[in-house]
C-alpha positions in Angstrom: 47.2 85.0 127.3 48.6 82.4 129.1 49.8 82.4 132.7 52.9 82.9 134.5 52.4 79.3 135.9 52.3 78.3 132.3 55.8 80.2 131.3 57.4 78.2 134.7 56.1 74.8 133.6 57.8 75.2 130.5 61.2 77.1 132.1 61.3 74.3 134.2 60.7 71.6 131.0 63.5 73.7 129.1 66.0 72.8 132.1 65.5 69.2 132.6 66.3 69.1 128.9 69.4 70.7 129.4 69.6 74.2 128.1 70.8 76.7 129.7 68.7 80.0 128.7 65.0 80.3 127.9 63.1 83.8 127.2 59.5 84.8 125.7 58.8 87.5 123.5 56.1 87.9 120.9 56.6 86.4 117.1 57.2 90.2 115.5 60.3 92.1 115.1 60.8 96.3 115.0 60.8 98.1 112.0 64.7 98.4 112.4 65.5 95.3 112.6 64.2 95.0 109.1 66.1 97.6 108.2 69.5 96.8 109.4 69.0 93.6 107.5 68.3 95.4 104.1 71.3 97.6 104.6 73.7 94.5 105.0 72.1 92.9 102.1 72.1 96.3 99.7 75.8 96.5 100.9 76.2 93.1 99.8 77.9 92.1 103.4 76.4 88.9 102.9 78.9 87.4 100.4 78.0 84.4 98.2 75.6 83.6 101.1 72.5 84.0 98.5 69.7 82.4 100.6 70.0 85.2 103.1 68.6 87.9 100.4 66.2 85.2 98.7 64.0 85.1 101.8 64.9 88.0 103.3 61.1 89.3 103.7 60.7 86.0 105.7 64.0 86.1 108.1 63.0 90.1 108.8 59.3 89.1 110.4 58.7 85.6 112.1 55.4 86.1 110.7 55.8 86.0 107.4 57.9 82.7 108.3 55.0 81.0 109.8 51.8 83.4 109.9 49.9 81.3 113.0 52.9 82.3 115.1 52.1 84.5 118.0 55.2 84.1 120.8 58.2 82.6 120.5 60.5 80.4 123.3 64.0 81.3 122.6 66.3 78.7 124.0 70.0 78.8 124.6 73.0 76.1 125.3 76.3 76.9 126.4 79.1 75.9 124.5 81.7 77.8 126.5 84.9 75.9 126.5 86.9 74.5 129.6 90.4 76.7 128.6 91.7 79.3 126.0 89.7 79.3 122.9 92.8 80.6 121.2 95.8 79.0 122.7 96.1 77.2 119.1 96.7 80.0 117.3 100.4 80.4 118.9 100.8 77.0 117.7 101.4 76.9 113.7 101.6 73.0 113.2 98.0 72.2 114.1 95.0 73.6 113.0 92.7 75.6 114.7 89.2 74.8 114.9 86.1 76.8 116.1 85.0 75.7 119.8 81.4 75.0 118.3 83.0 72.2 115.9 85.6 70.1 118.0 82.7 67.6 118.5 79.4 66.7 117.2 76.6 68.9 114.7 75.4 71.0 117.2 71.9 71.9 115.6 71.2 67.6 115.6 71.7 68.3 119.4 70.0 71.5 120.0 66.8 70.1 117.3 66.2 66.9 119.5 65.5 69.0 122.8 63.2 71.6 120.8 61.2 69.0 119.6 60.5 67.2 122.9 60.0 70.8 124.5 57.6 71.0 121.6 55.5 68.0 122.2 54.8 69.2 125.6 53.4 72.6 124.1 51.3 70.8 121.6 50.0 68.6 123.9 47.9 72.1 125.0 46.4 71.7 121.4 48.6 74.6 120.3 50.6 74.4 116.8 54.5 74.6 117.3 57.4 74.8 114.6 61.0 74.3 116.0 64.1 76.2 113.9 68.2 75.6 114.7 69.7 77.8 112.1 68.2 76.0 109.1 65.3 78.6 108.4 64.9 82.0 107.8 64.8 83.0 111.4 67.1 86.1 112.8 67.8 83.9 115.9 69.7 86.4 117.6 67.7 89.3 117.5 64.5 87.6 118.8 67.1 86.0 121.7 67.5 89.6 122.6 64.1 90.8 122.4 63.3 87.6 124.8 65.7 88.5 127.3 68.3 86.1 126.7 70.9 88.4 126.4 71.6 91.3 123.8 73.8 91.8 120.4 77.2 92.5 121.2 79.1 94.9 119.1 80.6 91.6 117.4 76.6 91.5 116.3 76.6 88.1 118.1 74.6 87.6 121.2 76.5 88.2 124.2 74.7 86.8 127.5 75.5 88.4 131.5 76.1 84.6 132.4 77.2 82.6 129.6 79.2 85.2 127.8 79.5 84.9 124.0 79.1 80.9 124.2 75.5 80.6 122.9 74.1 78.3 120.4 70.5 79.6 119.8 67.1 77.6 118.9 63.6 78.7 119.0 60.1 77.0 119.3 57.6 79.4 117.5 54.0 78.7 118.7 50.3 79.6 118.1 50.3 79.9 122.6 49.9 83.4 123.8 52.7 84.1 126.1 53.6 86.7 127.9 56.6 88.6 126.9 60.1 88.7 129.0 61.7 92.3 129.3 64.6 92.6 126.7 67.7 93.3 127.9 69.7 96.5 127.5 72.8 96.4 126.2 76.3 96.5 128.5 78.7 96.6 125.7 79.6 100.0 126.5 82.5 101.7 125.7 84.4 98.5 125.5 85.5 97.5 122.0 88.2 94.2 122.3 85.7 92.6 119.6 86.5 94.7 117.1 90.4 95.2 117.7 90.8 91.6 117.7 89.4 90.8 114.2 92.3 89.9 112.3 90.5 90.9 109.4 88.9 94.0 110.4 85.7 92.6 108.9 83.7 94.9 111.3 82.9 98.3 109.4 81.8 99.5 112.3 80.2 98.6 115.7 77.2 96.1 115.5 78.5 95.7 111.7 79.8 92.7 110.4 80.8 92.7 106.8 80.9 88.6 106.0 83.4 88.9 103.1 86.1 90.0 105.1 85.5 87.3 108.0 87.4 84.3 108.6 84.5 82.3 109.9 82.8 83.0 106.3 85.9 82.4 103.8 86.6 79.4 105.3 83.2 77.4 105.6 80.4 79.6 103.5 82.9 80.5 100.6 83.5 78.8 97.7 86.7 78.8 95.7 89.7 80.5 96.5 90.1 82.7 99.7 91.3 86.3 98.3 94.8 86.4 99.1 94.4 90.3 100.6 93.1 87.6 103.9 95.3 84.8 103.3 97.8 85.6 106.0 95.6 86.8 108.8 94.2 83.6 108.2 97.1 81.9 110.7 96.3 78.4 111.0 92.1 78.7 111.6 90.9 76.1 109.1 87.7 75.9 110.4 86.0 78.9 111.5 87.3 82.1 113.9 86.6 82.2 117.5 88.4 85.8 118.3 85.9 88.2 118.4 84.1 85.9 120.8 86.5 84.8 122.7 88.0 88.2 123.8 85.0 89.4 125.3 85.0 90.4 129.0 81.1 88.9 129.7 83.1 85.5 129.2 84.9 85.8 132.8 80.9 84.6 134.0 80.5 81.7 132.1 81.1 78.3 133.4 82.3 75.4 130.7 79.5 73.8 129.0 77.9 71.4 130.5 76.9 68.7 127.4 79.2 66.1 126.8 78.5 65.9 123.1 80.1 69.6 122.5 82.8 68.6 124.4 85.9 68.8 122.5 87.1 65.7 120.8 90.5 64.9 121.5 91.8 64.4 117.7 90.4 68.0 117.3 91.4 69.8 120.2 95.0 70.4 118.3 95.0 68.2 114.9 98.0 68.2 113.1 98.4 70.4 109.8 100.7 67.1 108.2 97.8 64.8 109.1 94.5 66.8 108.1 96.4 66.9 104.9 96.5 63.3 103.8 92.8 62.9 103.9 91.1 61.7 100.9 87.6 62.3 100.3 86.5 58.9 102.5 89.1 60.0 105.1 87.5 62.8 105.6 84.0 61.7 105.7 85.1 59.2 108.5 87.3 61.8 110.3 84.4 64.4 110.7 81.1 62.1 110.4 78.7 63.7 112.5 80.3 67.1 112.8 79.6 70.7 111.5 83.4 70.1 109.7 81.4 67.2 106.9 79.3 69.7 105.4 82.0 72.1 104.0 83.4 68.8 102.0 87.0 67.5 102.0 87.6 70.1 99.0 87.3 73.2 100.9 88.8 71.6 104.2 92.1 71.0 101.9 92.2 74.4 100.9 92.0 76.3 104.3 94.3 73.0 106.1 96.5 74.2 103.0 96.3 77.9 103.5 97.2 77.4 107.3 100.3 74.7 106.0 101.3 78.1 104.2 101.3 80.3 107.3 102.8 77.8 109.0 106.9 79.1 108.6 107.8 75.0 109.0 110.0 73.9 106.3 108.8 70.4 107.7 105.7 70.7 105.9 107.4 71.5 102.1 106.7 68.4 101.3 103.0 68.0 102.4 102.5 71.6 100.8 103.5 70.0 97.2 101.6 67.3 97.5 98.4 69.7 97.9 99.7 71.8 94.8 99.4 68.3 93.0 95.6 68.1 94.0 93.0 66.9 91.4 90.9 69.8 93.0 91.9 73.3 91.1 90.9 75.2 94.3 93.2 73.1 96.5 95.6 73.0 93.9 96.3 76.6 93.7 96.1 77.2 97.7 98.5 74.3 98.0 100.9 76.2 95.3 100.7 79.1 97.4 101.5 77.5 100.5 104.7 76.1 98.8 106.0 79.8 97.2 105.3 81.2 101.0 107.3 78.0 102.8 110.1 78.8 99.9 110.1 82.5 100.9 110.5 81.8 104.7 113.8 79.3 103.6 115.3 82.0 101.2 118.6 83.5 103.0 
């Protein structure tokens, strides 16, 4: 097994790269882990998010992923914003977008630095694979079992320093390594996560059902959002930062440091009237080489169109019609929904 002088060359590699967290812990998972994952997927919290149950046997045991893998680097880089991740959502003519999405793709980011970190591994003649959220890979409880922090009762990893501000990536590698101790959990009695869902999509704590979740019904899911959600919606059109941004680990994180997370000015606050107009090119140009492109212009329209609905601004009537016009049937019908709720809020 390799040496502690070893684990501190590549710590100190890590750093120079830029991230912000690195643990060590062997390539297996516990039993429960496993299990956990099989009750979500029997529950069917997972949605319309098929891949997850397609290679579930892989994402449960990092061995089955890869089976050369014997440790794995778990790497983490702060996102945490300069201000109030929610100080949009008193602010109904703009849209709210996730802190992880005001700038560039994160995982192009995060993928460039594994690789290099990589290369410095295999250069010991040991085999390396680097993942960002694109593989089967249960990111956040290997973060945890490396020490980077543990799985808050939001089931996302909350870290003593960096509070709920992580993005994860991990180098999986045939190199022996010594373990880091995991870290216990200092959620305790504490429960702002779950109270500030606005759709109560936690069944429980460390439960997340993903049907019920704003960060799900507006990027992973496909057609129309059930209406029983529409409302608590507000104006998020891109994801749902509550439940992270209410919890109290957050007071010890500093802003990110990376420049290319750093919120974009035209998406710090974008107006409702404006995300509205764009056509399919728009919004390719808008959100080339963000997180925001993959989703499509389709979907985009139908949560900006949603949030135009919420919005209590007889201002926007008009934008609201043209969006119940739309070739798109999805946007079409969200767009007619916006316009019977702006009609409601003008009726005496």
């Amino acid at each position: 097994m390799a040496g502690a002088d070893l684990k501190a060359q590549i710590t100190a590699r890590a750093e120079a790269l830029g991230f912000d967290a690195i643990g060590f812990c062997s390539a297996t998972l516990p039993p429960e882990t496993r299990q956990r994952l099989n009750a979500f997927l029997a529950a069917g919290r997972h949605g319309g998010m098929g891949w997850m149950e397609e290679r579930a046997d892989q994402r449960a045991h990092p061995q089955a992923l890869w089976p050369e893998a014997v440790s794995v680097i778990s790497l983490g880089l702060s996102y945490a914003p300069e201000g109030d991740a929610l100080a949009n959502l008193a602010r109904p003519e703009v849209g709210n977008i996730s802190v992880y999405a005001r700038h560039r793709d994160y995982h192009d980011i995060i993928k460039g630095r594994l690789k290099h970190l990589a290369q410095y591994i295999a250069t010991r003649g040991e085999g390396v694979k680097v993942f960002v959220d694109t593989a089967p890979v249960m990111e956040k409880p290997l973060a945890a079992q490396a020490g980077l922090g543990w799985q808050g009762k939001h089931t996302n990893l909350v870290s003593r320093t960096h509070g709920s501000w992580l993005f994860l990536g991990e180098i999986f590698t045939t190199l022996a390594l010594e373990p880091d101790a995991p870290h216990p959990d200092r959620c305790g009695s504490c429960t702002a996560c779950q109270t500030a869902c606005p759709t109560a999509a936690f069944p429980a704590p460390y439960q997340l059902d993903a049907r019920r979740c704003i960060s799900y019904l507006t990027i992973e899911h496909a057609g129309p959002i059930p209406e029983e959600f529409r409302a608590a919606m507000g104006n998020r059109i891109y994801g749902c930062d509550d439940c992270l941004a209410v919890c109290p680990w957050n007071k010890f994180a500093q802003a990110g440091r990376e420049q290319k997370l750093a919120a974009r000015e035209d998406l710090t606050a974008p107006l409702l009237a404006e995300l509205a107009t764009l056509d399919d090119a728009g919004f390719r140009q808008k959100f080339s080489g963000s997180p925001i492109k993959r989703i499509g212009r389709n979907r985009f329209a139908r949560n900006v169109a949603i949030a135009i609905g919420n919005s209590a601004a007889p201002a926007l009537l008009p934008t609201a019609q043209t969006l119940a016009a739309d070739e798109d049937p999805v946007v079409a019908e969200a767009g007619k929904w916006a316009v019977a709720r702006l009609h409601s809020e003008l009726a005496p």
